[in-house]
C-alpha positions as CSV (number, residue, x, y, z in Angstrom):
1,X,20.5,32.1,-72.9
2,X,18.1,32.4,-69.5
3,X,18.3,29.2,-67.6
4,X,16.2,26.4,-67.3
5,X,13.0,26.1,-65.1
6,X,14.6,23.8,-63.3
7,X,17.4,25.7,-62.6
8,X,15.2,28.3,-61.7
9,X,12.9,26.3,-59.4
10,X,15.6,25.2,-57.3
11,X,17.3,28.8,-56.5
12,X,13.8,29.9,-55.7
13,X,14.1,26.8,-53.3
14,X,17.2,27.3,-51.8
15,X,16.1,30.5,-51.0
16,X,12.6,29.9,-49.5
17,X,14.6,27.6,-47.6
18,X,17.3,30.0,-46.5
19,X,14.4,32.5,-45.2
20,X,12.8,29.3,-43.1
21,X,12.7,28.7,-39.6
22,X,14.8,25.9,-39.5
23,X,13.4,25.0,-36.1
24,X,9.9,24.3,-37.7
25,X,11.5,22.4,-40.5
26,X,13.1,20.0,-38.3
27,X,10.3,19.6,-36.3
28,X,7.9,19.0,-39.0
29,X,10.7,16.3,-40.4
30,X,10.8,14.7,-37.0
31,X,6.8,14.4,-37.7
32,X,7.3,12.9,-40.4
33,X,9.9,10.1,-39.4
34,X,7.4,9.4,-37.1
35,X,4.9,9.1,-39.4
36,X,6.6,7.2,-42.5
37,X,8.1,5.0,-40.1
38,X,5.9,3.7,-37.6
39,X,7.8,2.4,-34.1
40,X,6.2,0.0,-31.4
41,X,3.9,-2.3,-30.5
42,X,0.3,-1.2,-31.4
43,X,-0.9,0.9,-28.8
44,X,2.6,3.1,-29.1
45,X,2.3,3.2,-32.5
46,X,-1.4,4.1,-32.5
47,X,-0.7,7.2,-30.6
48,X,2.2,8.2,-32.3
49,X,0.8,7.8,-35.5
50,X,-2.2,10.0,-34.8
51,X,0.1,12.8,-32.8
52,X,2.2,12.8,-35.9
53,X,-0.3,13.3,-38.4
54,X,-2.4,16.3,-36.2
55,X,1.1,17.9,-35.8
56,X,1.5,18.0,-39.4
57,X,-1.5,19.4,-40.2
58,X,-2.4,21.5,-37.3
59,X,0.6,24.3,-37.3
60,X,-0.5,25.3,-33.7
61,X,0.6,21.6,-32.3
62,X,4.0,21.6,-34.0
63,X,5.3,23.5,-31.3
64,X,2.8,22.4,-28.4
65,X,5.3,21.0,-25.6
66,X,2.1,18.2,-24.6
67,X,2.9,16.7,-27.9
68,X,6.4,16.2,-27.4
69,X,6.6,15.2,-24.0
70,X,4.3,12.7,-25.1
71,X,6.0,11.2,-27.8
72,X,9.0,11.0,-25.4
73,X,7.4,8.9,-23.1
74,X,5.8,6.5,-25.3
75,X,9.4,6.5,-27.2
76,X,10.9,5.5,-23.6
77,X,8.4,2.9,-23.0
78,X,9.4,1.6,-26.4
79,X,12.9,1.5,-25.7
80,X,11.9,0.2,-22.1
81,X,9.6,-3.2,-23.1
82,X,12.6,-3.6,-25.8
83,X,15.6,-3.5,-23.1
84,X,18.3,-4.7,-24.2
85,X,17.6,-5.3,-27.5
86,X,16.3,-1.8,-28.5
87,X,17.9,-0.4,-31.9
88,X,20.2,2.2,-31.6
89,X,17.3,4.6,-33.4
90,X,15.3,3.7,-30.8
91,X,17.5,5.6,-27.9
92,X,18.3,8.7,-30.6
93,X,14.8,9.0,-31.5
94,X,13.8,9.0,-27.7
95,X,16.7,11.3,-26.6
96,X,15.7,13.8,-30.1
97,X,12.1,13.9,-29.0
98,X,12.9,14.8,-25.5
99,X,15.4,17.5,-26.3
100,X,12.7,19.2,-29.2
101,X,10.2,19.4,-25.8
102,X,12.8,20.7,-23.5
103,X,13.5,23.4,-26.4
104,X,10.4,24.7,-26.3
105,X,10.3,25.5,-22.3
106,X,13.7,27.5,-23.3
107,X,14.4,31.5,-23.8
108,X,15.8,30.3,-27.7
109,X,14.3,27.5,-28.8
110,X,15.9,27.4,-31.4
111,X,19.5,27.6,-30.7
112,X,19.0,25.3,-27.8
113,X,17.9,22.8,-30.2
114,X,20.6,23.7,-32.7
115,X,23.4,22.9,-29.8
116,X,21.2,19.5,-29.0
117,X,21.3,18.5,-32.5
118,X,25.4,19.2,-32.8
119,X,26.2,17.7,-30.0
120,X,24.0,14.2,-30.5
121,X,25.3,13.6,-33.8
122,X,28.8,14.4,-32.6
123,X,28.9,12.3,-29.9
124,X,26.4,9.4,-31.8
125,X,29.5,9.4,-34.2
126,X,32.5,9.9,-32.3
127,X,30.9,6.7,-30.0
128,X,30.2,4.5,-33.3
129,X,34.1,5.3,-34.5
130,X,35.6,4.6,-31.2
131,X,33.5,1.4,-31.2
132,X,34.8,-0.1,-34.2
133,X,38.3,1.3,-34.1
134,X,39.0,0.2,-30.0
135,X,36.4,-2.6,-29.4
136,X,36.2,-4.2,-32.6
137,X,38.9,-5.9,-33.9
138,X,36.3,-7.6,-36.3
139,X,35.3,-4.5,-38.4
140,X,38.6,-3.4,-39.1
141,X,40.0,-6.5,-40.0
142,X,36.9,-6.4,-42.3
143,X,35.3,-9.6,-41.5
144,X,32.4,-8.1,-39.7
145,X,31.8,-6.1,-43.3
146,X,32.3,-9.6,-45.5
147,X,29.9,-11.6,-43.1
148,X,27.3,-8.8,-43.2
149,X,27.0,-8.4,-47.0
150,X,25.9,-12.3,-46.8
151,X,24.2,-12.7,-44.1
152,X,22.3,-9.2,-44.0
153,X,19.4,-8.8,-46.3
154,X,19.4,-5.7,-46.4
155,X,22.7,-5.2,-48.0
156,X,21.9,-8.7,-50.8
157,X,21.1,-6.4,-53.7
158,X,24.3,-4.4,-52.9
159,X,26.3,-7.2,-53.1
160,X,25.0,-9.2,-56.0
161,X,25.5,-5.7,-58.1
162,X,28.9,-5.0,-56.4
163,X,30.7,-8.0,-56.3
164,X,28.7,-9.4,-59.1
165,X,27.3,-12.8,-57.6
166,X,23.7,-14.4,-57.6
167,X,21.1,-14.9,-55.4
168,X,22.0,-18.8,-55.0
169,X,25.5,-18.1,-54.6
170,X,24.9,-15.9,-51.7
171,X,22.3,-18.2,-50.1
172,X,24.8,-21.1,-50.5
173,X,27.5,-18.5,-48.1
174,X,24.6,-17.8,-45.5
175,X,24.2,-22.1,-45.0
176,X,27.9,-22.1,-44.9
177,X,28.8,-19.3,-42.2
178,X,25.5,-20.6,-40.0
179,X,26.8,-23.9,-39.5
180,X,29.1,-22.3,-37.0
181,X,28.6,-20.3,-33.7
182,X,31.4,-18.6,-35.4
183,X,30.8,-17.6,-38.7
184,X,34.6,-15.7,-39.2
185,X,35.8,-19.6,-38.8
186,X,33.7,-20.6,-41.5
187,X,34.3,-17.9,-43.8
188,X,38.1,-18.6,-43.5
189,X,38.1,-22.2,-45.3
190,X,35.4,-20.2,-48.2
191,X,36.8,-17.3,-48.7
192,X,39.6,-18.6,-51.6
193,X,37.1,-18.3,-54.2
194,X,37.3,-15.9,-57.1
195,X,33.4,-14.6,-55.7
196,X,34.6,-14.4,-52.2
197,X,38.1,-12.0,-53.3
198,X,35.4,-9.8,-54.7
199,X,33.2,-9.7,-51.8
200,X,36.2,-9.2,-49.7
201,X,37.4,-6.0,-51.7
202,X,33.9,-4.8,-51.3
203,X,34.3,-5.2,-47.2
204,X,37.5,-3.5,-47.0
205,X,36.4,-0.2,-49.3
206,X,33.5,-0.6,-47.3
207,X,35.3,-0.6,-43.9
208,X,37.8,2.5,-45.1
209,X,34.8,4.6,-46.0
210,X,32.7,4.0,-43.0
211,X,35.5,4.5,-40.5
212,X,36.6,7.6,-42.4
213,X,33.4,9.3,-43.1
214,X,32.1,8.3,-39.7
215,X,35.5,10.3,-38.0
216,X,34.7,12.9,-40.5
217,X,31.2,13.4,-39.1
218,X,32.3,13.0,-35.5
219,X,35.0,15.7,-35.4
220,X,33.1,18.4,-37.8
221,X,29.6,18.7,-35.6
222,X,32.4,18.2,-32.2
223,X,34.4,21.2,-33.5
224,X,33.2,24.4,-31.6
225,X,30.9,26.7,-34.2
226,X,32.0,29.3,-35.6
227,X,35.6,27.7,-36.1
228,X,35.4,27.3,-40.0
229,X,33.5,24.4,-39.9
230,X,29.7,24.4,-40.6
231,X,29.9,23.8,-44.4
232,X,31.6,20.6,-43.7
233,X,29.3,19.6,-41.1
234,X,26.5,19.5,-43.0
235,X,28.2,18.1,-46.1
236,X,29.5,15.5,-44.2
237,X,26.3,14.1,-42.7
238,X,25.2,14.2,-46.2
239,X,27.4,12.6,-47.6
240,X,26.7,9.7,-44.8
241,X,23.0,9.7,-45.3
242,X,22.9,9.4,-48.8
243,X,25.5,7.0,-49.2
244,X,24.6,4.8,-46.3
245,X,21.2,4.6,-46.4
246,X,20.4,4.7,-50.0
247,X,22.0,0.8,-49.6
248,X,21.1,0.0,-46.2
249,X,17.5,1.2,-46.0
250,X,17.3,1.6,-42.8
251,X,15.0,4.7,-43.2
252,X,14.2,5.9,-40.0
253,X,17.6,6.6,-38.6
254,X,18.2,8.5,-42.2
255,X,15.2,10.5,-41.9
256,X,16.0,11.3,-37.6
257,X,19.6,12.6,-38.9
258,X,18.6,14.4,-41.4
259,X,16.0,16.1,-39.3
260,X,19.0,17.0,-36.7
261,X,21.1,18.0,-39.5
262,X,18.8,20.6,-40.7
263,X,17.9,21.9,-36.5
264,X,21.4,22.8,-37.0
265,X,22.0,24.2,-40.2
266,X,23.2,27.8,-40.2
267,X,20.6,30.4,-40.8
268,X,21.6,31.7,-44.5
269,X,22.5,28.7,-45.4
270,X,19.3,27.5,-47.8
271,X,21.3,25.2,-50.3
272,X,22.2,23.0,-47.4
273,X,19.4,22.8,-46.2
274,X,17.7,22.2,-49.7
275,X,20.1,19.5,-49.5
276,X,19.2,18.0,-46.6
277,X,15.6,17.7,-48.4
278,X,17.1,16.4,-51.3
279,X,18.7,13.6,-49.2
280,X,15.2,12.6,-47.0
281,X,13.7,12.0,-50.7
282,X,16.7,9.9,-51.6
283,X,15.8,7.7,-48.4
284,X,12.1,7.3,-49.2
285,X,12.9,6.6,-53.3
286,X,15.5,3.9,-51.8
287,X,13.3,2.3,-49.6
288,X,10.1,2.2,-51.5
289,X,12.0,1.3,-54.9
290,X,14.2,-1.8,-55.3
291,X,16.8,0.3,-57.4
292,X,19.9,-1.8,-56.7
293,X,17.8,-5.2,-57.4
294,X,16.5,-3.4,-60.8
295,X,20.3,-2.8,-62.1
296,X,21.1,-6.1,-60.4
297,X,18.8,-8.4,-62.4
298,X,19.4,-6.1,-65.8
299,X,23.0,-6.9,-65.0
300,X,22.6,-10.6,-64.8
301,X,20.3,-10.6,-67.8
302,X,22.8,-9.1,-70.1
């Protein structure tokens, strides 16, 4: 029996893929992060926009150092006219921009932007981990998780399905933990409720994985190539992205490591970097289709 088409399809894919300059790939999915995700106020974003979409279309731009130099600046006058309060994919976006432009004055572009890419997940990881492990007693005692799968909207359709509560039940928690400066204080006198136990096996899974996977990412892009580790990288960061912000839609910082993921992929490698694809369509579905609130509400129908 032959196999299916679609079996077919993506071997063909994998292999296109594993023939591709991986540097043009990632630069063309830096585009379009850029351009599915517009950042700053209206000027910025004008620009941006319209850099984006000509680099996209016009394959002579995609590697014009003008472009990219550009974006970086406007991206540090973002992060700039934001200070303090920029968002952490502010600074990585700025710092990813800056190093794709600095890649193209090099002998090897594209190794230089490989070692970039390693080295800024590594380090964005290895910072996050020490973070929460060292400096915040909070997340790994799992309140910052419990509070955060309340008061976050982002995460509301997560927890309804997860720890199987309603929409008033979980707007009755956010009045509760805002009537103190301290919302842990408030959450200790709710938290005996059956609804609260559940939320708060949620948190510490939640906090386990995180800490775990976020190690995981940390020490196989910080482990020197070559060493036995490049499957793992990639299938760790993977793993991350798709499980992270398939919930949390936070697309744009998905989309910015997946685009470094793939600037670093290994050259025969195709099915990773098919994967890495696979994972930036998994970001878009998620954000543009309300999947958990779908099997939420079905749920609570039943």
């Amino acid at each position: 029996m032959s196999p299916s088409p679609v079996i077919d399809g993506l071997r063909d894919l994998a292999g296109r893929l594993a023939r591709a300059d991986r540097f043009d790939l990632a630069l063309r999915l830096t585009l379009l992060d850029l351009l599915l995700q517009p950042v700053g106020e209206p000027g910025i974003r004008f620009v941006l926009l319209t850099g984006s979409g000509l680099g996209l279309l016009f394959p002579r731009l995609l590697r014009s150092p003008p472009l990219w130099w550009g974006a970086t600046i406007l991206l540090a006058v973002r992060v700039v006219g934001d200070w303090p309060l920029a968002d952490n994919h502010s600074y990585l976006l700025c710092y990813w921009c800056g190093a794709i432009a600095l890649s193209l004055s090099s002998e090897a572009p594209d190794e230089f932007l490989a070692h970039n890419g390693r080295w800024l997940i590594g380090l964005v990881f290895l910072f996050a981990t020490l973070w929460k492990v060292a400096l915040s007693p909070d997340f790994v005692s799992g309140v910052a998780f419990r509070v955060t799968l309340i008061l976050d909207p982002r995460f509301e359709d997560f927890t309804r399905l997860a720890a199987g509560v309603s929409p008033d039940w979980i707007e009755a928690q956010r009045v509760l933990l805002g009537q103190h400066a301290d919302g842990a204080q408030s959450l200790g006198a709710a938290s005996g409720s059956a609804e609260w136990a559940r939320v708060g096996r949620i948190a510490r899974a939640g906090t386990f994985w995180t800490l775990g996977l976020e190690a995981l990412v940390a020490l196989a892009f910080l482990w020197p190539p070559g060493r036995g580790l490049p499957k793992a990288r990639d299938a760790a960061l993977q793993v991350f992205c798709a499980t992270t912000y398939a919930v949390a839609t936070v697309a744009g910082f998905g989309w910015l490591l997946v685009a470094m993921g793939v600037a670093q992929s290994d050259r025969p490698q195709g099915r990773a970097r098919a994967l890495y694809l696979a994972v930036f369509v998994l970001i878009l579905f998620s954000r543009e289709i309300p999947w958990l609130a779908l099997i939420a509400d079905s749920s609570a129908a039943r």
